[in-house]
Residue frames relative to the residue before (quaternion, step in Angstrom):
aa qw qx qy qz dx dy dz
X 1.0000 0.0000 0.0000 0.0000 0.00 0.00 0.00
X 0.6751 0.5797 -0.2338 0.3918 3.70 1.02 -0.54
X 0.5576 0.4963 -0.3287 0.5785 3.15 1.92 -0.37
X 0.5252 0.6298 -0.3012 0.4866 3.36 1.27 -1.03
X 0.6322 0.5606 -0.2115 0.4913 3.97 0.47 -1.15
X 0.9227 0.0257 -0.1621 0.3488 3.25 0.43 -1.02
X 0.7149 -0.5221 0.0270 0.4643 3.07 1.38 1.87
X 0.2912 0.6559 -0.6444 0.2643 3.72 0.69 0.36
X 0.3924 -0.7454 0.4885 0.2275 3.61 -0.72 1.28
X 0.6384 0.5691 -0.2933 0.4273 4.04 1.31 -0.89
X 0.6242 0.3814 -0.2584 0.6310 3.79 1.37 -0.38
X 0.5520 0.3842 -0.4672 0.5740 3.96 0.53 -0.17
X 0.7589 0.3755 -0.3421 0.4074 3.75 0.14 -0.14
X 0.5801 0.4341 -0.4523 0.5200 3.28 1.08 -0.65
X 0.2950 0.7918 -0.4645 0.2651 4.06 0.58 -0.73
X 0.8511 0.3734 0.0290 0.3679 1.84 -0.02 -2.67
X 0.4972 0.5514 -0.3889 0.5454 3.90 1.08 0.12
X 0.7744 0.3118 -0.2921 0.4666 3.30 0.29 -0.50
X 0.8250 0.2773 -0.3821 0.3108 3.52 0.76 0.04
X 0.3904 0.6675 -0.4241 0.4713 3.07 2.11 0.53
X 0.6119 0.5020 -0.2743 0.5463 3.57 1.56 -0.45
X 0.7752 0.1983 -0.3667 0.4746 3.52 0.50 0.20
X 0.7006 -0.5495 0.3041 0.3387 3.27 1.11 0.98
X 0.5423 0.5479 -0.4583 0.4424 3.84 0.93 0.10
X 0.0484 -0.7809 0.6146 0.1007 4.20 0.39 0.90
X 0.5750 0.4893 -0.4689 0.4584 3.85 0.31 -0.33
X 0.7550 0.3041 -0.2845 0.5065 3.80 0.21 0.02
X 0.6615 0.3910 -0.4255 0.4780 3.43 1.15 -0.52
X 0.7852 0.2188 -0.3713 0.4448 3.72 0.75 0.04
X 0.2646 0.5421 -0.6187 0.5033 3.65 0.62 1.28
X 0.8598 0.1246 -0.2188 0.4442 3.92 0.14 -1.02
X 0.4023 0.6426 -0.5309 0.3785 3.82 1.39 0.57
X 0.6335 0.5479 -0.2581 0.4815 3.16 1.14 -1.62
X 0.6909 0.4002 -0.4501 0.3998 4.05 0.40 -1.17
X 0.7354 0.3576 -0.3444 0.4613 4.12 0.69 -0.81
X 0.5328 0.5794 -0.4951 0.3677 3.78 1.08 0.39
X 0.5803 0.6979 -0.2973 0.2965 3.56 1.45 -1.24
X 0.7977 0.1368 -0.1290 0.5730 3.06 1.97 -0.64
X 0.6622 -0.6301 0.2253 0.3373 3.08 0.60 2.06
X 0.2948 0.6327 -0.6976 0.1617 3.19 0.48 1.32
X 0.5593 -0.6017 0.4676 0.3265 3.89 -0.93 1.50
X 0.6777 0.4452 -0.3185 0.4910 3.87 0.08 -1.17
X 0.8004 0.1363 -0.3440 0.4716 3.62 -0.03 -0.76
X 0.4863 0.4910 -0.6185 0.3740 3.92 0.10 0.40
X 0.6297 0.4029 -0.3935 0.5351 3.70 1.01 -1.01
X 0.7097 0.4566 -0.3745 0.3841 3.61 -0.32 -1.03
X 0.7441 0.4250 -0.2281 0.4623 3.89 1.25 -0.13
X 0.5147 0.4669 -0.3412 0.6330 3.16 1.64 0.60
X 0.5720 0.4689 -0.4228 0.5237 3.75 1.20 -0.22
X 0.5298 0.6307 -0.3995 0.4024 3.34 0.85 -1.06
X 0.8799 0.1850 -0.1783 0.3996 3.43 0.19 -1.02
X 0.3722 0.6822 -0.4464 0.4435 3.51 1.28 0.20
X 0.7736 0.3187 -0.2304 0.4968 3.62 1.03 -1.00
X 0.5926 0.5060 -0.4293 0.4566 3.36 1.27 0.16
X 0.5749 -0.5742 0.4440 0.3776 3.63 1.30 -0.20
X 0.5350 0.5942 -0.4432 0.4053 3.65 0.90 -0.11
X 0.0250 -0.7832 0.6124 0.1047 3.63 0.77 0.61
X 0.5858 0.6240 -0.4226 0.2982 4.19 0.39 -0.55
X 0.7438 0.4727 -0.0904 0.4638 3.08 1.17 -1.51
X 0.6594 0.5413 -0.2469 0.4597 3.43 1.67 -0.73
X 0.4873 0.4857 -0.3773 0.6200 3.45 1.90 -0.20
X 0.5412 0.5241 -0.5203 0.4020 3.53 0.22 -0.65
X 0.8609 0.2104 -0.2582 0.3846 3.45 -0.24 -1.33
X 0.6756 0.4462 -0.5274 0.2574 3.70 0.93 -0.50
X 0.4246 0.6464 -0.4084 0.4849 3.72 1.24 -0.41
X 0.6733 0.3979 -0.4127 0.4669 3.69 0.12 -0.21
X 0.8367 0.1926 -0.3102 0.4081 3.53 0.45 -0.73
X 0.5076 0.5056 -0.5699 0.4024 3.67 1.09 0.01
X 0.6065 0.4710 -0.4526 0.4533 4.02 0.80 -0.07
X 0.6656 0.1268 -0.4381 0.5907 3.71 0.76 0.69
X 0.7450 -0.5210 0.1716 0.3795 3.66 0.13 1.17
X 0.4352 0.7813 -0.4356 0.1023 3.36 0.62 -0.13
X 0.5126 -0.7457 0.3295 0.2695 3.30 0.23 1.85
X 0.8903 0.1652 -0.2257 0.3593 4.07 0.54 -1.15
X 0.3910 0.7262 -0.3774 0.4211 3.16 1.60 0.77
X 0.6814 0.3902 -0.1732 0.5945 3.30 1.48 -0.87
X 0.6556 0.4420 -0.4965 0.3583 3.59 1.20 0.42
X 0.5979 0.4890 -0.3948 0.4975 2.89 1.40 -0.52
X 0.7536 0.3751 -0.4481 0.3009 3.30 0.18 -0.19
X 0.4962 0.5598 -0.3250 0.5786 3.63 1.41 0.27
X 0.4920 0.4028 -0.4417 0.6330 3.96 1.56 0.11
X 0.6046 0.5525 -0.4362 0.3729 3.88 0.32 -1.00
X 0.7624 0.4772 -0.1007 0.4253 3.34 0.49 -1.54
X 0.7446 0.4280 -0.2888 0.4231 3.10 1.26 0.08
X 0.5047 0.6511 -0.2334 0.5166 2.86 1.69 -0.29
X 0.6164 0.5820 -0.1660 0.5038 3.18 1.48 -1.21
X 0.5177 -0.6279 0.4521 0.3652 3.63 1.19 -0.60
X 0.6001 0.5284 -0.3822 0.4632 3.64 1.11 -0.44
X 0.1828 -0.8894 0.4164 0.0470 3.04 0.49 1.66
X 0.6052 0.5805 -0.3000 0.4548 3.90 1.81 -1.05
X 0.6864 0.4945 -0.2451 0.4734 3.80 1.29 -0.58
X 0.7118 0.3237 -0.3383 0.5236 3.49 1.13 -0.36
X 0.2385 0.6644 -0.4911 0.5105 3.70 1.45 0.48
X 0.6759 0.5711 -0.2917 0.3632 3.42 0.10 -1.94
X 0.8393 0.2680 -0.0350 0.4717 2.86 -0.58 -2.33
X 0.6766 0.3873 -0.4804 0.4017 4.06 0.11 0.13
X 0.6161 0.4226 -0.2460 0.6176 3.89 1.03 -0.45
X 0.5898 0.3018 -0.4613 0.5902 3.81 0.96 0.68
X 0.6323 0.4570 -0.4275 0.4567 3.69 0.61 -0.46
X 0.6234 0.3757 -0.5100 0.4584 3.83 0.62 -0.37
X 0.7874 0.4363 -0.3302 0.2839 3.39 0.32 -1.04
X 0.7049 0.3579 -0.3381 0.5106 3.33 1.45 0.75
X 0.7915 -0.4569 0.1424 0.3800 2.97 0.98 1.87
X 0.5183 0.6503 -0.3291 0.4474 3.65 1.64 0.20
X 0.4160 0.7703 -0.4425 0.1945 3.31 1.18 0.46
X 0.2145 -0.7235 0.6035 -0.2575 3.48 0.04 1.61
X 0.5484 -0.6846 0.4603 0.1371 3.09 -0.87 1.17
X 0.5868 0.7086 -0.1025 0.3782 3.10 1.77 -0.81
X 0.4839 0.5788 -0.2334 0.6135 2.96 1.82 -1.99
X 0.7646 0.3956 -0.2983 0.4122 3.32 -0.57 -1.65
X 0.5385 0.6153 -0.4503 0.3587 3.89 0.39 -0.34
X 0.7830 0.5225 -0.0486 0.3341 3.09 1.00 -2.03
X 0.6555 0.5030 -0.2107 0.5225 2.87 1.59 -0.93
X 0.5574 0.4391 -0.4139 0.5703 3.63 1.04 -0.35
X 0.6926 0.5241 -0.3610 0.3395 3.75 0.25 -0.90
X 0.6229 0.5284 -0.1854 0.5463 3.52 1.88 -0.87
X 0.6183 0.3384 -0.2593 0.6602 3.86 1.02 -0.20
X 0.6288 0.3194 -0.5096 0.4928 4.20 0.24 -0.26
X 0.7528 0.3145 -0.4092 0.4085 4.10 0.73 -0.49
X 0.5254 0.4986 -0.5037 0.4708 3.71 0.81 1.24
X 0.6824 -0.5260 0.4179 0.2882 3.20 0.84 -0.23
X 0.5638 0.7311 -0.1724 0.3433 3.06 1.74 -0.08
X 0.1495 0.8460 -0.4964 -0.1241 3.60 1.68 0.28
X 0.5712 0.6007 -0.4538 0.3270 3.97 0.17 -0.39
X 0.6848 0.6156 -0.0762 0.3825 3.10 0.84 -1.17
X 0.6253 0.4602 -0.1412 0.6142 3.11 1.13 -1.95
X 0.8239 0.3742 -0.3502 0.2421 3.79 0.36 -0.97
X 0.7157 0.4941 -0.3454 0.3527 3.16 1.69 -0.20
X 0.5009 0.6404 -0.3634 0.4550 2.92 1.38 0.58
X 0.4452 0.5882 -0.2830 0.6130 3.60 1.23 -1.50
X 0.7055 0.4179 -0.3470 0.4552 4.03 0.09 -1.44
X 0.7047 0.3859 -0.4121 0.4297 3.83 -0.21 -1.36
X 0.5755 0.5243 -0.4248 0.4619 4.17 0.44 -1.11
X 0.7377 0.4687 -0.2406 0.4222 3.83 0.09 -0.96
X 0.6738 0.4682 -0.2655 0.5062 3.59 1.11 -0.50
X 0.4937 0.6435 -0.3587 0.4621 3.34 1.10 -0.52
């Protein structure tokens, strides 16, 4: 905690793990946010989950958008699950086809991304996706 106190950004995130693990989120995103202020990648993601499970889906784009703009592979899926959920069917295209191509290739991704191109109209697409997920 003393490293954490006197702003080390890798112990304000770890913190924030432990008090997102014992269920106290108001403290786990007080010391996500201090080790985010200085682009620490894990707590920007691990502060977009935070609010993803609180329902704040606005605030969980905020932070996962920040780190999927410095590549962070499951920041841009989730935020390419948000956006899909949301109906913004060209943005969760985007950010879920940037999470594979950054090594995020989860059976899941490739799921989503087929499930996002079969609701355009896209069966070619959708099946070679839907197909690679299923082979996995």
């Amino acid at each position: 905690t003393k490293a954490a106190e006197q702003g080390e950004a890798e112990s304000q995130s770890n913190l924030g793990v432990l008090y997102e693990q014992e269920g106290n989120h108001n403290e786990a995103k007080k010391w996500y946010t201090k080790a985010a202020e200085q682009n620490h990648l894990v707590a920007i993601f691990n502060l977009g989950s935070v609010y993803k499970s609180e329902g704040d889906k606005a605030e969980a784009k905020k932070w996962y958008t920040k780190a999927a703009e410095q590549g962070d592979d499951r920041s841009q899926f989730n935020l390419g699950l948000l956006y899909y959920e949301e109906g913004n069917r060209e943005q969760a295209k985007r950010w879920l086809s940037m999470a594979l191509d950054n090594d995020h290739a989860s059976m899941e991704a490739q799921y989503n991304l087929g499930l996002t191109y079969y609701a355009d109209k896209d069966r070619e697409q959708s099946r070679k996706w839907i197909t690679r997920a299923a082979e996995r």
